[in-house]
Each structure stands twice: as structure tokens, then as C-alpha cells.
ChimeraX commands (.cxc) that place a marker at each C-alpha (Angstrom):
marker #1 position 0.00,0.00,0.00 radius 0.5
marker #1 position 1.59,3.29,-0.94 radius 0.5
marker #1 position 0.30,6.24,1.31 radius 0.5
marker #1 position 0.92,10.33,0.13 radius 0.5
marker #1 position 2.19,12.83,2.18 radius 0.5
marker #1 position 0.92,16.43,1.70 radius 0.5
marker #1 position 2.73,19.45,2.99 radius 0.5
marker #1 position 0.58,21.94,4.96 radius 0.5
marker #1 position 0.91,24.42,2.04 radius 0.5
marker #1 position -0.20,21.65,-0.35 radius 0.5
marker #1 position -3.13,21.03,2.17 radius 0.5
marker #1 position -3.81,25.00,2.09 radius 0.5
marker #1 position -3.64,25.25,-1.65 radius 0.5
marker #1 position -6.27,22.65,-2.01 radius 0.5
marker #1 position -7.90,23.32,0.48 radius 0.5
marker #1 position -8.61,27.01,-1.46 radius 0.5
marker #1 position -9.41,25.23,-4.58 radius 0.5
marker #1 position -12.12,23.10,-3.12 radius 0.5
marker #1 position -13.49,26.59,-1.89 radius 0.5
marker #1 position -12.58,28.63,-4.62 radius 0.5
marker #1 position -14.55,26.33,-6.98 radius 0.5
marker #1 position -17.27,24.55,-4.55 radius 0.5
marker #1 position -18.41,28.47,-4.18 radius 0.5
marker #1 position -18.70,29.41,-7.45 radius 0.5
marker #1 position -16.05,31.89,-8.10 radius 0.5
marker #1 position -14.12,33.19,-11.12 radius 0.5
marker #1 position -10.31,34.51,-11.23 radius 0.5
marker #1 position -12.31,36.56,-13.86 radius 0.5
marker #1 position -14.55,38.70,-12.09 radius 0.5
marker #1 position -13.37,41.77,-11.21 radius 0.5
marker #1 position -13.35,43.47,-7.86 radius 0.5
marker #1 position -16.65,45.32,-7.61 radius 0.5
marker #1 position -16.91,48.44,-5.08 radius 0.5
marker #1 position -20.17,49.55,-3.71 radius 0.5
marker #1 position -21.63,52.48,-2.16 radius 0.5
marker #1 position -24.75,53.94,-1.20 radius 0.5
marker #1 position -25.39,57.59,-1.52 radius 0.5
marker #1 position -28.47,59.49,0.10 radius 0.5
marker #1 position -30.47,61.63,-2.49 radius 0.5
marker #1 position -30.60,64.66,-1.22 radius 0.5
marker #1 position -34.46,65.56,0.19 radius 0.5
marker #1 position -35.79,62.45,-0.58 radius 0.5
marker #1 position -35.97,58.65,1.32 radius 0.5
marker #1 position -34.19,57.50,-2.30 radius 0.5
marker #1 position -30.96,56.27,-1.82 radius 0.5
marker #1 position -28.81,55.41,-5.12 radius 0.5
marker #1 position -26.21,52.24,-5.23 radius 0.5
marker #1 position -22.61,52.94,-7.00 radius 0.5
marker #1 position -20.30,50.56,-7.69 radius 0.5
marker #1 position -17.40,50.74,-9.69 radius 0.5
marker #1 position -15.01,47.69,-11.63 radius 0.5
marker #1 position -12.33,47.51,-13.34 radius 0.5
marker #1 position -11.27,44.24,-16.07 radius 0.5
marker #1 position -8.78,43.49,-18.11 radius 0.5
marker #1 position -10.78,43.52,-21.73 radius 0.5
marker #1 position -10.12,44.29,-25.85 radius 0.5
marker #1 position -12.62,47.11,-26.25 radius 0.5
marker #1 position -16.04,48.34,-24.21 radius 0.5
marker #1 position -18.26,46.80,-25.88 radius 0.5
marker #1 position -21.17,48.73,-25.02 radius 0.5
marker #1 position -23.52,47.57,-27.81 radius 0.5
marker #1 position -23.26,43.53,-26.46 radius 0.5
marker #1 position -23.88,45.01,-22.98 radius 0.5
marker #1 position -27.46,46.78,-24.14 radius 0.5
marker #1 position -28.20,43.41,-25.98 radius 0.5
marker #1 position -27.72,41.38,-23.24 radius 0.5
marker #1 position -30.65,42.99,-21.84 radius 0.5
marker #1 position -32.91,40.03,-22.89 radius 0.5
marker #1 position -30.67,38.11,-21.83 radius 0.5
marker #1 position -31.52,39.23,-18.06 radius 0.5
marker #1 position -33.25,36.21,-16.80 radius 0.5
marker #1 position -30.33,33.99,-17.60 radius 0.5
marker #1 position -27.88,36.51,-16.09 radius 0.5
marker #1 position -29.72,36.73,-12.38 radius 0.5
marker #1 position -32.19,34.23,-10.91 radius 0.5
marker #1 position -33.73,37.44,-9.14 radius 0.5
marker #1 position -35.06,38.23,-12.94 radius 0.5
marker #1 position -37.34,35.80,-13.84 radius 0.5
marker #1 position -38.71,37.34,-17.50 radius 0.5
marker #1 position -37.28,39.93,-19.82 radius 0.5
marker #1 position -39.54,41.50,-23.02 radius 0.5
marker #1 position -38.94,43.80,-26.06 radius 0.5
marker #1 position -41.72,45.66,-25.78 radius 0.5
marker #1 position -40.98,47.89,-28.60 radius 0.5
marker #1 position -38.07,49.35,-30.73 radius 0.5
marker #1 position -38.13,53.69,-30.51 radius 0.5
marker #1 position -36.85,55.00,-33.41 radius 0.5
marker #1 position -34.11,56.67,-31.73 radius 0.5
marker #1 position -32.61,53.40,-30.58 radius 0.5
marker #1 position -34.00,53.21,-27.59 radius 0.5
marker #1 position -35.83,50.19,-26.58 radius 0.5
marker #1 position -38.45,49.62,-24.23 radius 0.5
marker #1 position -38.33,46.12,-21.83 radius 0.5
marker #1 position -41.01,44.69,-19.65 radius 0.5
marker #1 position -38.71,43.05,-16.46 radius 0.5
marker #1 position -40.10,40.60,-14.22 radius 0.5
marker #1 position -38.34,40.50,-11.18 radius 0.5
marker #1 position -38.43,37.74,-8.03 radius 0.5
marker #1 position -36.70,39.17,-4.99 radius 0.5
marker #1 position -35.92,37.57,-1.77 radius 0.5
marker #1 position -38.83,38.12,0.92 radius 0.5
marker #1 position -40.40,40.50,2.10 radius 0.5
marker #1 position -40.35,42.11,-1.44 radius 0.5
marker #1 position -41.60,38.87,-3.62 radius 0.5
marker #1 position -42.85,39.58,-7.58 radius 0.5
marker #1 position -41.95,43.27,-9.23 radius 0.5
marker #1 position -42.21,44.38,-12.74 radius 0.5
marker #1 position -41.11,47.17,-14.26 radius 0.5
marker #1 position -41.54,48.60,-17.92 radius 0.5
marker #1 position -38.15,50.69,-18.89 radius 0.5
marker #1 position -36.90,52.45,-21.45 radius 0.5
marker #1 position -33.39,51.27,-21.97 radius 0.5
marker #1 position -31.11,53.17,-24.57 radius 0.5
marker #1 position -27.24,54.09,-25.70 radius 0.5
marker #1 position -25.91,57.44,-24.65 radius 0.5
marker #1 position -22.88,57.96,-27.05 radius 0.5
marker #1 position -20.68,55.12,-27.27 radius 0.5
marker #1 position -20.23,54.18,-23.23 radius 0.5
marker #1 position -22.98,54.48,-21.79 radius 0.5
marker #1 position -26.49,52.72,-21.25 radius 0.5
marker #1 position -29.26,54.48,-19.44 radius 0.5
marker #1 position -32.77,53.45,-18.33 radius 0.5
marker #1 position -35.71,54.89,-16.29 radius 0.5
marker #1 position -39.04,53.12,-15.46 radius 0.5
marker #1 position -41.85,54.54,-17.40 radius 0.5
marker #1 position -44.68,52.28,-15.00 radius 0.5
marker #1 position -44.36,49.27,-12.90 radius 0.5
marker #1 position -44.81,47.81,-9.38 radius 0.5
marker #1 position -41.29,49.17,-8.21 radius 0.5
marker #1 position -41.15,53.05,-6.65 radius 0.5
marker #1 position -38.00,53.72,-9.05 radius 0.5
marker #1 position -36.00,51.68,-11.12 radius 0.5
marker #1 position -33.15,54.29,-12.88 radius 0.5
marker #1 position -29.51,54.38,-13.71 radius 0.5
marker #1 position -26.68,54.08,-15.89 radius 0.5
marker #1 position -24.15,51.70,-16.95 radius 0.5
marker #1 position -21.07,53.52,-17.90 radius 0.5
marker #1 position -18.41,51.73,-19.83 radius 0.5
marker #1 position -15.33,52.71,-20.67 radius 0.5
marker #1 position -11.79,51.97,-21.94 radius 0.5
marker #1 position -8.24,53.20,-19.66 radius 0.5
marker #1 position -5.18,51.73,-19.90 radius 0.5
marker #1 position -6.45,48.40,-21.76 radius 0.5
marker #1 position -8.85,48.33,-19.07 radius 0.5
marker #1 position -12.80,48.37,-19.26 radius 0.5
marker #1 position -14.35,50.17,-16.62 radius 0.5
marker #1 position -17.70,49.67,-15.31 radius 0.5
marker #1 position -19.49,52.36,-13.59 radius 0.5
marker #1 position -22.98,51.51,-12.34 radius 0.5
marker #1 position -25.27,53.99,-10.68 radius 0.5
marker #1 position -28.89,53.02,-10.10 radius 0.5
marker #1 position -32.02,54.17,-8.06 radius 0.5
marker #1 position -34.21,51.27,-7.35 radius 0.5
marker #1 position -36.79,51.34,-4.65 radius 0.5
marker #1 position -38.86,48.39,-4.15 radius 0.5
marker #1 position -40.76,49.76,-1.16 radius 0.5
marker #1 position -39.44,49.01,2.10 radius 0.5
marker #1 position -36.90,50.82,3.78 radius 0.5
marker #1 position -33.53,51.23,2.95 radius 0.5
marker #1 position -32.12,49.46,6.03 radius 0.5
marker #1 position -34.02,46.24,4.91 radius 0.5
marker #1 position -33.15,46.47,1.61 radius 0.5
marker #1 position -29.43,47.96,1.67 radius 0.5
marker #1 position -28.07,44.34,1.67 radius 0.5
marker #1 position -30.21,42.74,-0.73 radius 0.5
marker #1 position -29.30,45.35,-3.67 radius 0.5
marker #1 position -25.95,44.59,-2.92 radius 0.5
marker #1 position -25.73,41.30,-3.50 radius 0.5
marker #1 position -27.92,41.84,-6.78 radius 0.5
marker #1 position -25.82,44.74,-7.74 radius 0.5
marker #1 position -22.36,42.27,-7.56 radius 0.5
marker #1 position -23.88,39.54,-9.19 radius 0.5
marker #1 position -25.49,41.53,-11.83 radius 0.5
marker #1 position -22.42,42.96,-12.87 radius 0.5
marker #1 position -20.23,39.77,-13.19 radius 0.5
marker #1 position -22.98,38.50,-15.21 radius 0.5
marker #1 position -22.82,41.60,-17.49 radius 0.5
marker #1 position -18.80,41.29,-17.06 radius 0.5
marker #1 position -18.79,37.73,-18.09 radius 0.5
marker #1 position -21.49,38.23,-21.07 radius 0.5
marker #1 position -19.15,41.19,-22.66 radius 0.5
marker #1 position -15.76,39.63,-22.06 radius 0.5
marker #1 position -14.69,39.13,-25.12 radius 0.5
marker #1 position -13.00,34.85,-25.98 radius 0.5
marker #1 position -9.85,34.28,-24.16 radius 0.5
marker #1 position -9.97,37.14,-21.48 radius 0.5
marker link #1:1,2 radius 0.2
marker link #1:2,3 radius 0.2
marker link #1:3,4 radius 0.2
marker link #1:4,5 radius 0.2
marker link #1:5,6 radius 0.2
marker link #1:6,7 radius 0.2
marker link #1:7,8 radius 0.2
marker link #1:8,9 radius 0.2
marker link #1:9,10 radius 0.2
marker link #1:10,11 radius 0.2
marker link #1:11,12 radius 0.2
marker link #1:12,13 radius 0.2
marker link #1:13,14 radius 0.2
marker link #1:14,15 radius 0.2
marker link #1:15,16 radius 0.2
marker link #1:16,17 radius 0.2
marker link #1:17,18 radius 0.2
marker link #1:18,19 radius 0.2
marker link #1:19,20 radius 0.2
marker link #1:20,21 radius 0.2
marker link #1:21,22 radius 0.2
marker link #1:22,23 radius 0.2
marker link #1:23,24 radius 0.2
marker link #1:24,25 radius 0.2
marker link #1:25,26 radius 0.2
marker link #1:26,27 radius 0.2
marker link #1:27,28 radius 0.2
marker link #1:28,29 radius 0.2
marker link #1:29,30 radius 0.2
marker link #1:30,31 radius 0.2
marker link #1:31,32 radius 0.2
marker link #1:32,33 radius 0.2
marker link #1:33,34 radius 0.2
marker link #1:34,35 radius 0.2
marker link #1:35,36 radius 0.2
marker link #1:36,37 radius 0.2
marker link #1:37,38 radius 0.2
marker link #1:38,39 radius 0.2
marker link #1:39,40 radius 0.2
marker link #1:40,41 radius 0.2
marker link #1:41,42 radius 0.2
marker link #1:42,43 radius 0.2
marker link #1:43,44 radius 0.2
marker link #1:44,45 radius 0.2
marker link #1:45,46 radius 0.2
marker link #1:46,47 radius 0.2
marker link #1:47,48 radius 0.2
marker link #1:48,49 radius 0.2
marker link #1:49,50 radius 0.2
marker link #1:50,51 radius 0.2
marker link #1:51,52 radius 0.2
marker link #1:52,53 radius 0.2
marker link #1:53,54 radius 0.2
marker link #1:54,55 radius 0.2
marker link #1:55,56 radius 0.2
marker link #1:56,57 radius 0.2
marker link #1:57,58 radius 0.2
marker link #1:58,59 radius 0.2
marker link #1:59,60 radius 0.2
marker link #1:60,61 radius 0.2
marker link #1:61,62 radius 0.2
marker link #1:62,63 radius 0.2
marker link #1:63,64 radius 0.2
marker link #1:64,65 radius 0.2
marker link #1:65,66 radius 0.2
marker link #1:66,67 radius 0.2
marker link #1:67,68 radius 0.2
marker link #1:68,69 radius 0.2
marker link #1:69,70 radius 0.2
marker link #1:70,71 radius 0.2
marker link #1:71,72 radius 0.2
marker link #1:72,73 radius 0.2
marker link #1:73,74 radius 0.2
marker link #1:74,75 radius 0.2
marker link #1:75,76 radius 0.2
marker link #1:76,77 radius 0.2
marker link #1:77,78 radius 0.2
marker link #1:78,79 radius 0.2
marker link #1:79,80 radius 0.2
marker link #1:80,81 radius 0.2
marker link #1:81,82 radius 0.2
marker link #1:82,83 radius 0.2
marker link #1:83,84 radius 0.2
marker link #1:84,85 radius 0.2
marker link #1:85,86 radius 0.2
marker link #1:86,87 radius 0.2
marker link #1:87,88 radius 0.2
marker link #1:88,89 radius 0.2
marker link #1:89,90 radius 0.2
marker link #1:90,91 radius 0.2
marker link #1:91,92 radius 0.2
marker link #1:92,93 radius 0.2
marker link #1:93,94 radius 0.2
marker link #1:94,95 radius 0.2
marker link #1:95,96 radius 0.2
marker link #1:96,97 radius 0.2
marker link #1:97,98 radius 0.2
marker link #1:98,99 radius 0.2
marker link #1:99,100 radius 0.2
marker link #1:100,101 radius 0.2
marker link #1:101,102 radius 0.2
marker link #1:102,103 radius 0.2
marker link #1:103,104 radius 0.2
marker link #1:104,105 radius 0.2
marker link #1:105,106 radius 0.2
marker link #1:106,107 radius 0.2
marker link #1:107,108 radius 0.2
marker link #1:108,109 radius 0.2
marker link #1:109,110 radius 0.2
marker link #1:110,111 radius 0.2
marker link #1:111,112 radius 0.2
marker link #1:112,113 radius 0.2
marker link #1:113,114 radius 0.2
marker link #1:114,115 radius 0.2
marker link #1:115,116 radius 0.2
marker link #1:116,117 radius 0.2
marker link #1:117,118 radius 0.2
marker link #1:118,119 radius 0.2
marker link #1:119,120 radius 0.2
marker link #1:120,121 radius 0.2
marker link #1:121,122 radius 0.2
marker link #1:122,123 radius 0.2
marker link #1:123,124 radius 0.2
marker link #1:124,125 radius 0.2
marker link #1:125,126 radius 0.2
marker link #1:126,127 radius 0.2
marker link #1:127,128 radius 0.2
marker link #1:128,129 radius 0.2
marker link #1:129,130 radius 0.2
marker link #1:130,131 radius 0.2
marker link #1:131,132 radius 0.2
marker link #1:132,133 radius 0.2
marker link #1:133,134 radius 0.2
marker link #1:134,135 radius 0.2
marker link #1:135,136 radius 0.2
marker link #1:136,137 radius 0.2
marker link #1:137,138 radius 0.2
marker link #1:138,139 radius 0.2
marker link #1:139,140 radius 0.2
marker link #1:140,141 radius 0.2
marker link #1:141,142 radius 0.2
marker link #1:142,143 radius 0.2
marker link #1:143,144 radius 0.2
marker link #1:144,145 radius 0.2
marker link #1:145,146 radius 0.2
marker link #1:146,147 radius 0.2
marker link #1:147,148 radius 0.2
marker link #1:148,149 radius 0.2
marker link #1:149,150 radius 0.2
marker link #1:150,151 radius 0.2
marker link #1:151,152 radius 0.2
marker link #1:152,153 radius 0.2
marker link #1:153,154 radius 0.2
marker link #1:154,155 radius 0.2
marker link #1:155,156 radius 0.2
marker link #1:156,157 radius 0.2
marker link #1:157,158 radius 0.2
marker link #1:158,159 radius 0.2
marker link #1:159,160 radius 0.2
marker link #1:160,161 radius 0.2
marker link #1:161,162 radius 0.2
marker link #1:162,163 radius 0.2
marker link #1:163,164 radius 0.2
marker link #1:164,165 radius 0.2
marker link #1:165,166 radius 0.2
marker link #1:166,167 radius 0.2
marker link #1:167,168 radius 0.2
marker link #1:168,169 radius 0.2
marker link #1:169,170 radius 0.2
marker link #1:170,171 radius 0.2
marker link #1:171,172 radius 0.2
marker link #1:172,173 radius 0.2
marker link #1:173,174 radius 0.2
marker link #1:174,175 radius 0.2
marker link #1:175,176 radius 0.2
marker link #1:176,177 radius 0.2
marker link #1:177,178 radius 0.2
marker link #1:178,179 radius 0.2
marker link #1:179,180 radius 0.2
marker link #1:180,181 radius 0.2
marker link #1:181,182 radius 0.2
marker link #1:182,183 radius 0.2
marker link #1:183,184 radius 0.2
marker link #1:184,185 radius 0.2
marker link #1:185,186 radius 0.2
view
């Protein structure tokens, strides 16, 4: 019988690989920071967060079609429809959302469109949320893309309840969009 000795580094390294991959990460998601800001004379608070990747180009036009591709890229979105086509390019989407308790089923109907060639903006034009509004900004430094995300979304409870819950859709959200833009090979 031949018996293996592993070193306790050997142990530690896989050890972190059992974790690394039982939990589901990537070496290619980026470091995403998040912060909530107060609007000013209102209850609304707005979520930033900010990433940088290692990428070719922004490619801002795969990142406004992977709008209906929502529902695969978050389980909290359970449907995603092309309502209609504007003719200046923007597009309007019916979202179906399933958040955690207390908030349950949301919809919203938003008007998604391309401002210039970095950035993707939408507002909710009706819908069960308060607000859904923001921006995905995304652009090129240093062969770097950079994602800047800014959004308003008020489901109706307070922001203490809900402070945690947008964070955690906010990061996973993001590496979805990261991981649906990267181009092959990054």
C-alpha cells in the first residue's frame, strides 16, 4: 500500500481550490466596489459601484443586448420583453423580477437606450417598483474596461431592509454583465 504525504501548504492550496470552486467563483470577475449615496431631500438612496477588467474594447452595444438576456444573467429576474423598438434606438423592456422576501414579484416597464458610445441608461416609465433608474457607464483606460454603475431602485421598504439585498444583486449583476461582454480568451 503506498500512502501520500501532503505538505501543509499543499493542504492550504487545495484546500482554497475546493473553496474557490465549490463556491462558485471566477479569477475573472473583477473586484466590484459599492456604495450607497443618500439623495438629497428624498428617502431614495442610489447604489454605485465601480469595476475595473482586463478587456479588448467596451463593448457597449453587447452590454445593451444582453438585456434580454436578463433572466439567464440573475435568478432574481425571472422574465425579460422587447416591448418595442423607438426610433431613436432606444428600446423599451417589460422586467419581471423575483426578490428575496419580504419584497416577492416586481415588474417594471423601462426604457433602456445608448448614450454615445459608453454608456447605457434606463428609467421606469410604469411598474410595481417606486423607481427603477440608472446608468451603466463603460469605458476603456489603460487596456482596461471600466464599469461604472449607478442606479435608483426602490422596491418599497426601507432602505435598512433592503441595503443588503441590492448589494448582492448589484455584484452579481455585474459579473454576469462582465462575463457576457468579455470578449474569448480574457
Amino acid at each position: 500500500m503506498k500512502t501520500h504525504t501532503v505538505s501543509i501548504k499543499q493542504h492550504h492550496l487545495l484546500l482554497f481550490l475546493v473553496l474557490f470552486f465549490s463556491a462558485g467563483w471566477s479569477f475573472a470577475s473583477p473586484p466590484i466596489d459599492i456604495q450607497f449615496l443618500k439623495e438629497q431631500g428624498s428617502e431614495s438612496e442610489w447604489i454605485l459601484a465601480k469595476a475595473n477588467c482586463l478587456s479588448a474594447k467596451p463593448p457597449v452595444r453587447k452590454a445593451l443586448d444582453a438585456v434580454v438576456n436578463y433572466p439567464r444573467l440573475h435568478s432574481w429576474i425571472q422574465d425579460t420583453r422587447l416591448e418595442s423598438q423607438l426610433i431613436d434606438g432606444a428600446r423599451q423592456f417589460r422586467i419581471e423580477f423575483r426578490f428575496p422576501w419580504p419584497v416577492g414579484q416586481q415588474w417594471s416597464l423601462v426604457e433602456v437606450k445608448k448614450v454615445g458610445d459608453s454608456t447605457i441608461s434606463w428609467h421606469q416609465l410604469e411598474g410595481s417598483l417606486k423607481m427603477n433608474r440608472g446608468r451603466i457607464v463603460i469605458t476603456e483606460r489603460n487596456q482596461q474596461t471600466h464599469l461604472d454603475y449607478r442606479a435608483n431602485i426602490d422596491v418599497g421598504y426601507p432602505n435598512t431592509v433592503t441595503r443588503h439585498y441590492k448589494k448582492k444583486f448589484v455584484l452579481e449583476f455585474l459579473n454576469a454583465i462582465y462575463e457576457e461582454i468579455q470578449p474569448p480568451g480574457i
